[in-house]
C-alpha positions in Angstrom: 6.0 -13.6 26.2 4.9 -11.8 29.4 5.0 -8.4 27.6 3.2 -9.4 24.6 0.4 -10.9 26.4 0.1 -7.9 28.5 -0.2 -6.0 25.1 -2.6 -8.4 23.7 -4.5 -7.5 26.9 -4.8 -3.9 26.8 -5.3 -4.5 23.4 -8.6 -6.3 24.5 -9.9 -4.2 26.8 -9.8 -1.1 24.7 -11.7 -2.9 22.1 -14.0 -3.7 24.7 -14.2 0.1 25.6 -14.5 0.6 22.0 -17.5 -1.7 21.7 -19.4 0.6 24.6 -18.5 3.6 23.3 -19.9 3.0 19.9 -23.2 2.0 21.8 -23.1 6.3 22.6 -21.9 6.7 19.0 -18.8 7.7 20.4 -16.9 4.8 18.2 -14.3 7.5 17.0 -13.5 8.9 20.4 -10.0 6.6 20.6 -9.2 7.2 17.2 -6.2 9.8 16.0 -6.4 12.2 13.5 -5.4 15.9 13.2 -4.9 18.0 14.9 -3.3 16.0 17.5 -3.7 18.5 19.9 -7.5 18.2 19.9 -7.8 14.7 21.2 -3.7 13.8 22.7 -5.1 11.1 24.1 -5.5 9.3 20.9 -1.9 9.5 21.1 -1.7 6.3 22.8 -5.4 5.1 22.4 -5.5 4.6 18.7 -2.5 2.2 19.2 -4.6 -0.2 21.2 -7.9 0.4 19.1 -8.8 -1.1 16.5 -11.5 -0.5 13.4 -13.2 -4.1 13.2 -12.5 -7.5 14.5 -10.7 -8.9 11.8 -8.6 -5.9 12.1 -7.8 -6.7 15.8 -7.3 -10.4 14.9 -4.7 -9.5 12.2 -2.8 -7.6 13.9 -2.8 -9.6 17.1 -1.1 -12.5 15.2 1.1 -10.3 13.8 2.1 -8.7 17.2 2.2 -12.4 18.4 4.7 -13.7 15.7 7.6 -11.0 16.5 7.0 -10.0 20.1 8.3 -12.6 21.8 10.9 -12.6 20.0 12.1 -8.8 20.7 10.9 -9.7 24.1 14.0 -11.9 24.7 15.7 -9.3 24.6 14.5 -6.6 26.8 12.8 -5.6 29.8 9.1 -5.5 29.8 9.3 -1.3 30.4 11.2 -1.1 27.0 9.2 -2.9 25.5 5.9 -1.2 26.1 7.7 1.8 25.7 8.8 0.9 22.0 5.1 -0.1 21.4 3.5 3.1 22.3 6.4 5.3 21.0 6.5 3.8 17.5 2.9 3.1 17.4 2.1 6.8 18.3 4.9 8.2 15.4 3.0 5.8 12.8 -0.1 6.8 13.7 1.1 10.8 13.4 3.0 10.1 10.1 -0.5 8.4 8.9 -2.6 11.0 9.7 -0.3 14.1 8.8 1.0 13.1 5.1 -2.1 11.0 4.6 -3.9 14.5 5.1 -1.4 16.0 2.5 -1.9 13.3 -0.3 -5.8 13.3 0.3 -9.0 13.8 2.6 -7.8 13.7 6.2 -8.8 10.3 7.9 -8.9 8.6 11.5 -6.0 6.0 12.1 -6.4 3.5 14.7 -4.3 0.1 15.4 -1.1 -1.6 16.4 0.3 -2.5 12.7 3.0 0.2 13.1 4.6 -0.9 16.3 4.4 -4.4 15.3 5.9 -3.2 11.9 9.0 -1.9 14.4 9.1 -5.0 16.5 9.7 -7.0 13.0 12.1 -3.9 11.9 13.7 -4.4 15.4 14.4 -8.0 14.5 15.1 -7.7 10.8 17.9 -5.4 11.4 19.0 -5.9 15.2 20.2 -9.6 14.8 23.7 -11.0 14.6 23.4 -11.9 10.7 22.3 -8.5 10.2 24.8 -6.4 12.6 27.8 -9.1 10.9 26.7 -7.9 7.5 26.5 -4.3 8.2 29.8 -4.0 10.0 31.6 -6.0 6.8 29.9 -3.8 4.4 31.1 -0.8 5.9 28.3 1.2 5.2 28.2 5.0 6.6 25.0 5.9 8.5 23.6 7.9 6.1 23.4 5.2 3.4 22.2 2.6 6.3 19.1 5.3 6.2 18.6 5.3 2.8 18.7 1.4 2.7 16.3 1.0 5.9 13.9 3.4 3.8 13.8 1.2 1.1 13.6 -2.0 3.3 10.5 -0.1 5.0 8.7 0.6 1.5 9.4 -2.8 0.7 8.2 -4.0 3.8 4.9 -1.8 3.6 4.1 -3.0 0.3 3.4 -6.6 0.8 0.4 -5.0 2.7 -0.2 -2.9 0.5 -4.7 -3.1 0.4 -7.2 -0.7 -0.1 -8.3 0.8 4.0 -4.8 0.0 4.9 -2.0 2.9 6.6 0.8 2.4 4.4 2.5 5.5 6.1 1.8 3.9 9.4 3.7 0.6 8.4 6.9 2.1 6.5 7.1 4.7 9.6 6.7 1.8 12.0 9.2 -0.5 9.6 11.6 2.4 9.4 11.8 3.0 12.8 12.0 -0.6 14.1 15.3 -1.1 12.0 16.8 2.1 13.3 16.4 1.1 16.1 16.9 -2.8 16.0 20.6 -1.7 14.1 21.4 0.5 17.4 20.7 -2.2 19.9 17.9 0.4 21.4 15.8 -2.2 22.9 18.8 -4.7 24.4 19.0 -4.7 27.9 22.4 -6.2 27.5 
């Protein structure tokens, strides 16, 4: 559970950087939004942010419901790793078709790597790997079905304010990787 404390922790002390900067009325500083390439920090700063309390307290129970269990299966450097990268992707996917199907907007939060730790475990487990290798399904239907699983994922969540992009990105990427064994240190 090392790993997703330390998470939990950075996740803390970004919103307590947060909480400073919106004294400046810089509140919007560690948020992402296009282009990326004006702020690349928000790369990895809108993972750790977050818009409100409640919005920090939902995701840190979600991040502390599947963490430790994808922790028990890899090394704390993966781990991060997989937090920032599929945090980061989610984020970008939010902001770049979100900007195509309406006004551009800020994204900020953890929801879409902790939608890929839960993809991680939904689709990298023995039940699942067992079932996939008797239905004999070729990779490109395995994408096909992990797309759906995503949208169907994504829309138990599905309120007004929240990044639906960010959670099927973060959903479909967590079971890509979670039927490759990506994060297994084994």
């Amino acid at each position: 559970m090392r790993a997703t404390l330390e998470t939990l922790g950075i996740v803390l002390l970004v919103g307590a950087a947060q909480a400073l900067l919106s004294v400046v009325g810089l509140f919007g500083l560690l948020a992402l939004s296009t282009p990326v390439s004006v702020a690349p920090w928000t790369l990895v700063t809108s993972v750790y942010a977050h818009g409100s309390v409640g919005h920090l307290l939902a995701n840190a129970l979600g991040l502390l419901l599947v963490g430790p269990l994808v922790e028990r299966r890899t090394t704390r450097a993966r781990f991060h790793a997989f937090v920032v990268v599929t945090g980061a992707l989610a984020g970008v996917a939010q902001v770049t078709v979100g900007s195509l199907l309406g006004p551009p907007s800020a994204v900020l939060g953890i929801s879409g790597a902790v939608f890929a730790l839960g993809g991680y475990l939904l689709a990298g487990n023995v039940v699942s790997a067992t079932l996939f290798d008797r239905l004999r399904l070729s990779p490109r239907v395995q994408l096909v079905l992990f797309g759906l699983v995503a949208v169907v994922l994504t829309a138990t969540t599905a309120t007004p304010g929240v990044a639906l992009i960010a959670h099927a990105t973060g959903a479909f990427c967590g079971l890509v990787a979670g039927r490759a064994g990506l994060l297994d240190a084994r």
